[in-house]
C-alpha positions as a Markdown table, in Angstrom:
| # | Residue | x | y | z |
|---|---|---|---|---|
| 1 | Unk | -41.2 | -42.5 | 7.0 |
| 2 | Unk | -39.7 | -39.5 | 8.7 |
| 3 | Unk | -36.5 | -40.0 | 7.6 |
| 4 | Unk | -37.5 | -40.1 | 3.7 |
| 5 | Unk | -39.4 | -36.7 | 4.2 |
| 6 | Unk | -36.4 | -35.0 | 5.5 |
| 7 | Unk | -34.4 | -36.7 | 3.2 |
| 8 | Unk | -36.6 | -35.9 | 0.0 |
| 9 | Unk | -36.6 | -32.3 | 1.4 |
| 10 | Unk | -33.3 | -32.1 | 1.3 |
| 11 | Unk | -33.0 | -33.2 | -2.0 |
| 12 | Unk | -35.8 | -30.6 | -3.5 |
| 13 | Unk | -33.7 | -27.9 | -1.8 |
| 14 | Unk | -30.7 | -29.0 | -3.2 |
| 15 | Unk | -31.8 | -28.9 | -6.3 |
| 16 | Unk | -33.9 | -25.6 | -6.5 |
| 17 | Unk | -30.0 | -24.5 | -5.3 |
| 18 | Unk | -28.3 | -26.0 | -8.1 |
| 19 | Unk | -31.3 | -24.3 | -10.7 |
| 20 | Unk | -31.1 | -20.9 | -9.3 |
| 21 | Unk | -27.0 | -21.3 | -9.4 |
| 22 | Unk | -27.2 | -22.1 | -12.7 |
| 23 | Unk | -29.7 | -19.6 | -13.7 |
| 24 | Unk | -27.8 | -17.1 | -12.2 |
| 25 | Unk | -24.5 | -18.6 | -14.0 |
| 26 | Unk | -26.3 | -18.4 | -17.5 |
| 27 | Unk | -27.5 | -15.1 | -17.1 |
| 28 | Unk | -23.7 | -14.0 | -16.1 |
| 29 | Unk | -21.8 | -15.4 | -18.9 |
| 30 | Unk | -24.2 | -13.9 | -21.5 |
| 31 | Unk | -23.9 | -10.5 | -19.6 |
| 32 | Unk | -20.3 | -10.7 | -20.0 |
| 33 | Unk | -20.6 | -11.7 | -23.6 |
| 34 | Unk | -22.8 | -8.9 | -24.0 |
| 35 | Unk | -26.1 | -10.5 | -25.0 |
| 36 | Unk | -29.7 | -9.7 | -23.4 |
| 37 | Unk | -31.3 | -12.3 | -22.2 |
| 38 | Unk | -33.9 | -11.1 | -24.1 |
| 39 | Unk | -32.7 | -11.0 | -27.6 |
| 40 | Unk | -32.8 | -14.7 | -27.0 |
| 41 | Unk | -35.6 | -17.2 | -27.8 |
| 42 | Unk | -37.1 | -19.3 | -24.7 |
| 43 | Unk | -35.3 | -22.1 | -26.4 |
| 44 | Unk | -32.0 | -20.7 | -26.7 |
| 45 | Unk | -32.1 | -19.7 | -23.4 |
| 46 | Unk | -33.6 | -23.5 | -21.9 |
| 47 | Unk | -30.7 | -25.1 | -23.8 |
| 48 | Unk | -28.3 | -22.7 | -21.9 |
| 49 | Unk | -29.8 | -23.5 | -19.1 |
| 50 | Unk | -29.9 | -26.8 | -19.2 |
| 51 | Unk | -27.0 | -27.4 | -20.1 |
| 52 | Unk | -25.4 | -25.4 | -16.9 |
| 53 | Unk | -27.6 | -27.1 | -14.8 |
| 54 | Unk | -25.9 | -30.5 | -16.0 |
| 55 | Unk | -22.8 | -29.3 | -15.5 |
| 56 | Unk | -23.0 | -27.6 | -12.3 |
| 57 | Unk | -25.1 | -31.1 | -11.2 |
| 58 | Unk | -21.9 | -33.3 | -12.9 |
| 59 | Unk | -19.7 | -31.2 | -10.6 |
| 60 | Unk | -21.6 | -31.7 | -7.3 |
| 61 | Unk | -21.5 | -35.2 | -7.8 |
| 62 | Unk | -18.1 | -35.5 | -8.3 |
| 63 | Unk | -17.7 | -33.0 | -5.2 |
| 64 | Unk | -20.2 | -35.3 | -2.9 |
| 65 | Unk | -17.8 | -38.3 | -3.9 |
| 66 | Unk | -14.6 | -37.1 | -3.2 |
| 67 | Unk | -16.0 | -35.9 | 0.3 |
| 68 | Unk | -17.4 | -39.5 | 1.0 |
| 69 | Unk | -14.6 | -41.0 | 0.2 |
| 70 | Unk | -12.3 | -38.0 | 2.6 |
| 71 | Unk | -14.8 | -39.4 | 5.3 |
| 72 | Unk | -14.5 | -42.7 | 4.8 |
| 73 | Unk | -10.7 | -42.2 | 4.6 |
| 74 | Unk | -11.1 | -40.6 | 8.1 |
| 75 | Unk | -13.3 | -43.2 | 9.6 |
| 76 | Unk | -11.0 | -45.5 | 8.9 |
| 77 | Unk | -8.1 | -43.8 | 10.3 |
């Protein structure tokens, strides 16, 4: 039981990480494109959002695999 706390813990920080990356991301690229966040619509901006959040989330994944399998790799000498 202790385990899956620390472990679901882990996983709702992780992920408030990954939001606030992307947020941060979103709000970058359209201040470099040299839109206001507010001259968008909460839509717009969700769908932006979203669709960082995927991407940076796609990109973890594939990091977290590639480590596994560098420690596997290791492990087995």
């Amino acid at each position: 039981m202790e385990f899956e706390q620390l472990k679901n813990s882990a996983i709702d920080k992780a992920d408030e990480l990954l939001r606030d990356s992307a947020y941060k991301s979103v709000v970058k690229d359209l201040k470099n494109d040299g839109i206001d966040i507010k001259d968008l619509s909460e839509d717009e901006f969700e769908q932006l959002f979203v669709e960082e959040y995927e991407r940076q989330k796609n990109l973890t994944k594939g990091a977290g695999i590639g480590a596994g399998i560098t420690l596997l790799l290791s492990l087995l000498g």
